[in-house]
C-alpha positions as CSV (number, residue, x, y, z in Angstrom):
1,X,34.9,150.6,-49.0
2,X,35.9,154.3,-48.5
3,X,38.2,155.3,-45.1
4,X,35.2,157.8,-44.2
5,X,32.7,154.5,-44.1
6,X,35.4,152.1,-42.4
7,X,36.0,154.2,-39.7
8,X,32.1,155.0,-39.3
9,X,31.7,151.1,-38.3
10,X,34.5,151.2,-36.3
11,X,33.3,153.6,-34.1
12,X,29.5,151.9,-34.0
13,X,31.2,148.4,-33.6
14,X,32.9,149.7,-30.4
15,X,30.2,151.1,-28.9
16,X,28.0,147.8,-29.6
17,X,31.0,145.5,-27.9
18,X,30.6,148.2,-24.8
19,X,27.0,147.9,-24.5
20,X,26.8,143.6,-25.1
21,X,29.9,143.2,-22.5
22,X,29.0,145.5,-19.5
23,X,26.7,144.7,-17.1
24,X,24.6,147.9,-15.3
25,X,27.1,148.3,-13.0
26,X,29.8,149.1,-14.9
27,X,27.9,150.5,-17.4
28,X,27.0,153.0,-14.8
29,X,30.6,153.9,-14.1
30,X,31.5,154.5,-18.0
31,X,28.5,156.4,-18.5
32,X,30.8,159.4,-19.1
33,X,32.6,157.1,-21.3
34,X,29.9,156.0,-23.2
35,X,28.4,159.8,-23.8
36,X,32.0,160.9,-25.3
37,X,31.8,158.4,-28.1
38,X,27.9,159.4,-28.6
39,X,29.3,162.3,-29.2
40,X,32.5,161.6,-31.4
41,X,30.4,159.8,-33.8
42,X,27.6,162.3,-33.7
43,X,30.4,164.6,-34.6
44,X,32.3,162.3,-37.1
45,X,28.4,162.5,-38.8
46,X,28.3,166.2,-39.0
47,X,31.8,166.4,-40.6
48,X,30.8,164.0,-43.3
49,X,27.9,166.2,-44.2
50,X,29.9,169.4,-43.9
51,X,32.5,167.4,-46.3
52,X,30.1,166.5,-48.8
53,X,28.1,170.0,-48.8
54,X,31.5,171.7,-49.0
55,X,31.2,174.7,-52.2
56,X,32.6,173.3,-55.5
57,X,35.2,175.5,-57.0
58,X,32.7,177.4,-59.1
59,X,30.2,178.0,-56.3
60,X,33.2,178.9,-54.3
61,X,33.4,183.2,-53.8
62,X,35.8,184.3,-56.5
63,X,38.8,185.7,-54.8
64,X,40.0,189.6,-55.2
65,X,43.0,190.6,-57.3
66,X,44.8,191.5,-53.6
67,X,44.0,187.6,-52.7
68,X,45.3,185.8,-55.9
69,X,48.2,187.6,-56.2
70,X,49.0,186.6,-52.2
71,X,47.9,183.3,-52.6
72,X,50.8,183.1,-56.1
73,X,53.2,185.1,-54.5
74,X,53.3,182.1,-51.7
75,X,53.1,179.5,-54.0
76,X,56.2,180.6,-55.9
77,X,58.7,180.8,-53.1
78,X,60.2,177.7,-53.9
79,X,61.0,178.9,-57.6
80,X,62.3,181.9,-56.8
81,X,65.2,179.5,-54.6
82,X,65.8,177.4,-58.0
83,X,66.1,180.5,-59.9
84,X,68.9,182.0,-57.7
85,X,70.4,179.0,-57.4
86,X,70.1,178.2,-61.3
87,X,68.3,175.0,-61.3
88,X,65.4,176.9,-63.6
89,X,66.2,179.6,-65.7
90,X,62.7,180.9,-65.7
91,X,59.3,180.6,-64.1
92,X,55.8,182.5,-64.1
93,X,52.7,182.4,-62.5
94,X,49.6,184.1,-63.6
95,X,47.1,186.6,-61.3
96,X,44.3,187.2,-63.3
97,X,63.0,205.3,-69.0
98,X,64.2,202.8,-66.4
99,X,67.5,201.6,-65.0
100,X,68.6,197.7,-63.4
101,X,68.0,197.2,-60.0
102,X,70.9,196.6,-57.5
103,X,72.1,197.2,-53.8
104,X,72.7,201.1,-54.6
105,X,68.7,201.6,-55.3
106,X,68.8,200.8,-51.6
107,X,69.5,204.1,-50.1
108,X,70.4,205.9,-46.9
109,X,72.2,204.4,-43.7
110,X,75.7,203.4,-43.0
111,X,75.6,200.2,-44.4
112,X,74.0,198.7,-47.9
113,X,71.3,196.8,-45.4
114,X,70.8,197.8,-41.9
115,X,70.4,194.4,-39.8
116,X,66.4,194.0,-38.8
117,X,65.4,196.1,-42.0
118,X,61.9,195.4,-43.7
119,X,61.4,196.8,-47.0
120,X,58.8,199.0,-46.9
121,X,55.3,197.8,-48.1
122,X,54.0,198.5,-51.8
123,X,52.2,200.6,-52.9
124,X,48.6,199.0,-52.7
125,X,45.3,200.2,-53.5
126,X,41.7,199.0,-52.4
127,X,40.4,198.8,-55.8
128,X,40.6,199.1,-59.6
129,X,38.6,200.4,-62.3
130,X,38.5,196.9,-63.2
131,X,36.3,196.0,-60.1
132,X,33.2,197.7,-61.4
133,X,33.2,196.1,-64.6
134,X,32.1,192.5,-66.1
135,X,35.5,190.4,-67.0
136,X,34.9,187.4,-69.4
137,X,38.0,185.7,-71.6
138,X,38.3,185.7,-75.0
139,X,39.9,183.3,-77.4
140,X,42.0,184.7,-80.9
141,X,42.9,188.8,-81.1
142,X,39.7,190.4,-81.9
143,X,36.3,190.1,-79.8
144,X,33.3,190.2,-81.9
145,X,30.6,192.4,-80.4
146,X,27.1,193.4,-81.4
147,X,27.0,197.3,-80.9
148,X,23.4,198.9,-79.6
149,X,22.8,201.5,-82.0
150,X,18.9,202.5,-81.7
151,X,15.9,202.3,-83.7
152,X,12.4,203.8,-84.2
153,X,9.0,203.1,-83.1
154,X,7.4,201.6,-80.1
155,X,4.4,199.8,-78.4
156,X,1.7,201.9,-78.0
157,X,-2.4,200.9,-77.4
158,X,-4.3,199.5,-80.5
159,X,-7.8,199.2,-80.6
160,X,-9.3,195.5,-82.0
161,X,-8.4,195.1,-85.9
162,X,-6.4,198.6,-86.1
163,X,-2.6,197.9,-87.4
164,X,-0.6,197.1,-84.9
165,X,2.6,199.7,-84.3
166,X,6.0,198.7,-85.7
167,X,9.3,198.9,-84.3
168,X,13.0,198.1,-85.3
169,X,16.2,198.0,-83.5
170,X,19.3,198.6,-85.1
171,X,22.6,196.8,-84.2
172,X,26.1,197.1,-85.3
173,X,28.8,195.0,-85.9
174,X,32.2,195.8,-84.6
175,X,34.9,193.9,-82.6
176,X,37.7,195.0,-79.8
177,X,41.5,193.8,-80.2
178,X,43.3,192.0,-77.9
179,X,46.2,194.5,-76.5
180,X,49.5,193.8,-74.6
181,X,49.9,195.7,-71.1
182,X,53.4,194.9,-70.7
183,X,56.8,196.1,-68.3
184,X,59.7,195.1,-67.3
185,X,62.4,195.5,-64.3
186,X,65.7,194.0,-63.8
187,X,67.9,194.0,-60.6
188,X,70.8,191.4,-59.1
189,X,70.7,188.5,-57.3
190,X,72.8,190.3,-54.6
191,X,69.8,192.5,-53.9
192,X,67.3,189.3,-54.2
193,X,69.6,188.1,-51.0
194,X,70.0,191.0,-49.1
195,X,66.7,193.2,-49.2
196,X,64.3,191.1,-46.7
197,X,61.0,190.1,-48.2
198,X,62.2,191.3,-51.9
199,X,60.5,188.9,-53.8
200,X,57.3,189.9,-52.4
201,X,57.8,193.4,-52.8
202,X,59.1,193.0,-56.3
203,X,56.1,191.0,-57.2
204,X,53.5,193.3,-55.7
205,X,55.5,196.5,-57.2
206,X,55.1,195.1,-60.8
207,X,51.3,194.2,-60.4
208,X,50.7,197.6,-58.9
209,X,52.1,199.5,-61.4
210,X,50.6,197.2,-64.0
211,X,47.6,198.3,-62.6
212,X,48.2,202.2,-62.3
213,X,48.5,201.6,-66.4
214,X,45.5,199.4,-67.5
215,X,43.0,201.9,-64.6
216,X,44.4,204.7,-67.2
217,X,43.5,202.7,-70.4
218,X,40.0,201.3,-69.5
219,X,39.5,205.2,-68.6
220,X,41.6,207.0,-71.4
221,X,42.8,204.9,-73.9
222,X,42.3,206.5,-77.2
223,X,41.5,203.5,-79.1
224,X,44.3,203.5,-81.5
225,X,46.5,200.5,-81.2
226,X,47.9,199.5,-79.4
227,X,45.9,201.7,-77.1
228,X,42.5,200.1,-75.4
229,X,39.1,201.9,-76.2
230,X,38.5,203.5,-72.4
231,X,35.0,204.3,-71.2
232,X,36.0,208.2,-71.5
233,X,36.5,207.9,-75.2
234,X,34.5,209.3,-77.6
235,X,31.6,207.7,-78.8
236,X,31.6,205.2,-75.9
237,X,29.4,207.8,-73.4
238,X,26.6,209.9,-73.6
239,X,27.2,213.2,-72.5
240,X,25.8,214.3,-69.2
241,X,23.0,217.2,-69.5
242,X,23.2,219.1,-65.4
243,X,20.4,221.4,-65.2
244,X,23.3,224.4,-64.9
245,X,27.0,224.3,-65.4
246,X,27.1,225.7,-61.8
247,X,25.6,222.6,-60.1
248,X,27.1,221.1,-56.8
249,X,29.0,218.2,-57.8
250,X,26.5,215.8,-55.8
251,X,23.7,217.6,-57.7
252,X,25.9,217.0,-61.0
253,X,26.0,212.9,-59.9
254,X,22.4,212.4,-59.0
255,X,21.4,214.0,-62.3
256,X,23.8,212.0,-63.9
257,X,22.6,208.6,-62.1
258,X,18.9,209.5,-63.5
259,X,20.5,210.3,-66.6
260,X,21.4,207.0,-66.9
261,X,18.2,205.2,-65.4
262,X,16.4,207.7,-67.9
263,X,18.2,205.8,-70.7
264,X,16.6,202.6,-69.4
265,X,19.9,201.7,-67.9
266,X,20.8,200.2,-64.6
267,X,23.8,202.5,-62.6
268,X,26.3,200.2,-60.6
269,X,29.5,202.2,-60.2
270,X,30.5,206.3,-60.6
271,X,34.4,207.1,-61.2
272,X,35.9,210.1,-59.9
273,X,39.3,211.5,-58.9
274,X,40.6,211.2,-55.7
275,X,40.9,215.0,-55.0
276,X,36.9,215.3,-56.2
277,X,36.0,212.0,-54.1
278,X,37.3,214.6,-50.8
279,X,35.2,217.1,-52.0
280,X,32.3,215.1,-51.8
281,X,33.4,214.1,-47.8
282,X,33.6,217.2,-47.0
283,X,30.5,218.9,-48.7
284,X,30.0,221.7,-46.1
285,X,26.5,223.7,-45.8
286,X,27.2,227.2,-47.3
287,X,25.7,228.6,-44.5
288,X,26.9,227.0,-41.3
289,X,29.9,225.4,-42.5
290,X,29.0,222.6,-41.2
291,X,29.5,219.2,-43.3
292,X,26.5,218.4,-44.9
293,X,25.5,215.3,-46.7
294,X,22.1,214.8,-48.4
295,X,19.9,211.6,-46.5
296,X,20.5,209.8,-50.0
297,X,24.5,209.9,-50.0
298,X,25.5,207.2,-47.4
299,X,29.1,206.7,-45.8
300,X,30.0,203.8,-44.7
301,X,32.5,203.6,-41.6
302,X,35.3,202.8,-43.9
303,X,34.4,206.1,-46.3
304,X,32.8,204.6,-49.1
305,X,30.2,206.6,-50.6
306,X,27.1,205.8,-52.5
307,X,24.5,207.6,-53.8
308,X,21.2,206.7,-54.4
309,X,23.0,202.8,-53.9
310,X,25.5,203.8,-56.1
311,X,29.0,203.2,-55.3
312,X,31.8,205.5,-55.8
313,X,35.1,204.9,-56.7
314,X,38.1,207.3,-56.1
315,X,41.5,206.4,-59.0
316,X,43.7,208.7,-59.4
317,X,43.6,207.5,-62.8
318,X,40.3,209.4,-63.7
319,X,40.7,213.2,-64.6
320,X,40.0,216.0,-61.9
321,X,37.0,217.2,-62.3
322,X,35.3,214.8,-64.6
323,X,33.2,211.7,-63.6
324,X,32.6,208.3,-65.3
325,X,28.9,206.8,-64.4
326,X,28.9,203.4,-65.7
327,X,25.9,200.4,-66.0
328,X,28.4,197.4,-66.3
329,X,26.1,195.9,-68.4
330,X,27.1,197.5,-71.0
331,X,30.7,196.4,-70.9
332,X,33.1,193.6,-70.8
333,X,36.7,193.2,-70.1
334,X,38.3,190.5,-72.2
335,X,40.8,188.7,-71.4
336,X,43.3,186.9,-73.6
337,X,46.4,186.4,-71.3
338,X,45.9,187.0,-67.2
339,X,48.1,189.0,-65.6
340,X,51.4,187.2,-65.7
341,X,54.7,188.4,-63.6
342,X,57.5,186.2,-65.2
343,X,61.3,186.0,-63.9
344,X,64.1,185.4,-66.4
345,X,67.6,184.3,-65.4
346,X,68.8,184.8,-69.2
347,X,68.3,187.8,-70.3
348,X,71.1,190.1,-72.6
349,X,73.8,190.0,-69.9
350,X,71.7,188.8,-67.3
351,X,74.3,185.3,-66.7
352,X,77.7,187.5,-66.8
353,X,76.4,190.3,-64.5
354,X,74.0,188.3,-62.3
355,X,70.9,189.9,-62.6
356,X,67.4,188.6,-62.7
357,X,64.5,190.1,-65.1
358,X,61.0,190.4,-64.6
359,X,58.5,191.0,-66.5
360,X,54.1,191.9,-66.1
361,X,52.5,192.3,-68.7
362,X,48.4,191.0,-69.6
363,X,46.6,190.9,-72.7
364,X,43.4,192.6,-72.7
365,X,40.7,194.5,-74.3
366,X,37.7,196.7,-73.5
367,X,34.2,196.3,-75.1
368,X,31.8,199.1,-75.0
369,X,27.9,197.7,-76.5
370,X,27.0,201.4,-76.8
371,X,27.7,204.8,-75.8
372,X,24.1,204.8,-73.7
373,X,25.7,202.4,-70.9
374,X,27.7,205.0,-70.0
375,X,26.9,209.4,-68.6
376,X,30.1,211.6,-68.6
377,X,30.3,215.0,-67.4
378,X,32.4,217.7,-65.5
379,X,32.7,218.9,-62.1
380,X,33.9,222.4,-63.7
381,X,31.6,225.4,-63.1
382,X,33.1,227.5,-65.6
């Protein structure tokens, strides 16, 4: 017997000695008494069923890349204290031209750390390129894909015992390697001690500017090892076709976003510069001035923009002037090693000079299943 079901009968064996032993008198004056534990076990009931309804881990909502690497960064607090005080010379946890660190990176002020001083946050965005895409995992350091690549024909009416119309589709056979995202940052113990919250900021620093780097590859990676394959390659996109060079950029994205559909696609995300993501918000009428959004470009509170449903999504890792619209469909990020942040006691010198490395790095690739998932175009006018 279970605790849950034990204390169940507990609960209805005391209310059953209350009721047998109390005459109507009594039971009168512990009427208050009496509702109480209605109510405890009533609520003991609805706990159970909360318990037992409760999300598995897979129905659970996945958490963002901000959450996990919280959530690790708190779970590892406890290592970093071995590691300074060389019980472990190493740990790691995973998250989905450069000098060593010490106290004279810290600087400014009288002294080397001002009493009361919090390091100032990292660098942090909202969101990554990596947010508008499908992520799977990958086993070995090549993904087999099947590549859309056309074909002819299509259904058309027949009339009774006329040959039927034939079609083909073509695929190709192609596969994406596995590539290794990777830097690394030492600094002393000293400035481990004395920097409040370092460890934190450390952490987040190294995942951010992992970041910055794979945003620029799934955009711009030329393909070339060890260089990902990025949406903005060539012959991963279908060229956007405005109706003139001299379009609005708004007029460019809504063509573009039919472009797509028109293709028998399904848009869910457009990538633009931050500097072109302003010019949208502040799309002025030419003549009032005014700003002027069409009824089918939404804001929310927050600024995000969509269009036509659309989102939009700023990086500073997409070009100026040219915009990425992508069905997600039609892409998968791979991945053969999460991101892992990893701290090394030994290390060269590391044990003579005490200093600590770290180290990000992921192994990933991109797969593109055809250059029609994806319109790309330019904001330029000339």
């Amino acid at each position: 017997m279970n605790t849950e079901t034990e204390l169940r009968e507990a609960l209805d064996n005391l209310k059953n000695q209350l009721d047998a032993k109390l005459d109507s008198k009594v039971a009168k004056e512990t009427e208050p008494l009496r509702k109480d534990l209605d109510a405890t076990i009533k609520a003991f009931d609805t706990l159970q069923v909360r318990i037992k309804n409760a999300p598995t881990p897979i129905q659970a909502k996945e958490q963002s890349f901000d959450g996990q690497l919280r959530e690790e960064i708190f779970n590892n607090t406890d290592n970093f204290r071995k590691l300074q005080g060389r019980e472990i010379k190493s740990f790691k946890f995973d998250l989905k031209a450069v000098g060593d660190m010490s106290l004279s990176n810290v600087t400014g002020g009288s002294r080397a750390i001002s009493p009361g001083l919090v390091v100032v946050p990292s660098d942090r965005r909202a969101r990554y390129v990596r947010d508008f895409l499908r992520i799977g995992s990958m086993e070995g350091s090549y993904l087999p894909i099947l590549q859309d690549n056309g074909g002819e024909g299509a259904p058309a009416p027949t009339a009774e015992k006329a040959l039927k119309p034939q079609l083909d589709y073509e695929l190709k056979e192609a596969s994406a390697k596995a590539e290794v995202i990777a830097g690394w940052v030492r600094f002393s113990e000293q400035f481990l001690d004395d920097v409040p919250n370092a460890q934190n900021w450390l952490v987040q620093k190294l995942t951010e500017s992992y970041m910055q780097a794979e945003d620029a590859q799934l955009l711009t990676g030329n393909g070339t090892s060890p260089n990902l394959s990025g949406l903005n390659t060539s012959g991963n996109f279908t060229t956007a076709t405005p109706t003139a060079i001299t379009d609005s950029p708004i007029s460019k994205l809504i063509q573009g976003i039919l472009q797509l559909r028109t293709l028998g696609k399904n848009p869910t995300g457009v990538i633009i510069n931050p500097a072109d993501y302003a010019g949208l918000l502040l799309n002025a009428s030419s003549g009032s001035g005014v700003f002027d959004l069409p009824s089918y470009v939404s804001v929310s509170p927050f600024g995000q923009i969509s269009i036509l449903g659309v989102p939009v999504l700023d990086t500073p890792a997409q070009t100026a002037e040219v915009y990425t619209i992508i069905d997600n469909a039609g892409s998968l990020l791979a991945v053969r090693q999460n991101v892992t942040v990893e701290f090394f006691e030994q290390d060269t010198d590391n044990v003579q000079k005490n200093m600590i490395t770290a180290r990000v790095e992921s192994r990933i690739t991109l797969a593109i299943y055809g250059a029609a998932f994806n319109v790309k175009g330019s904001f330029a006018t000339t």
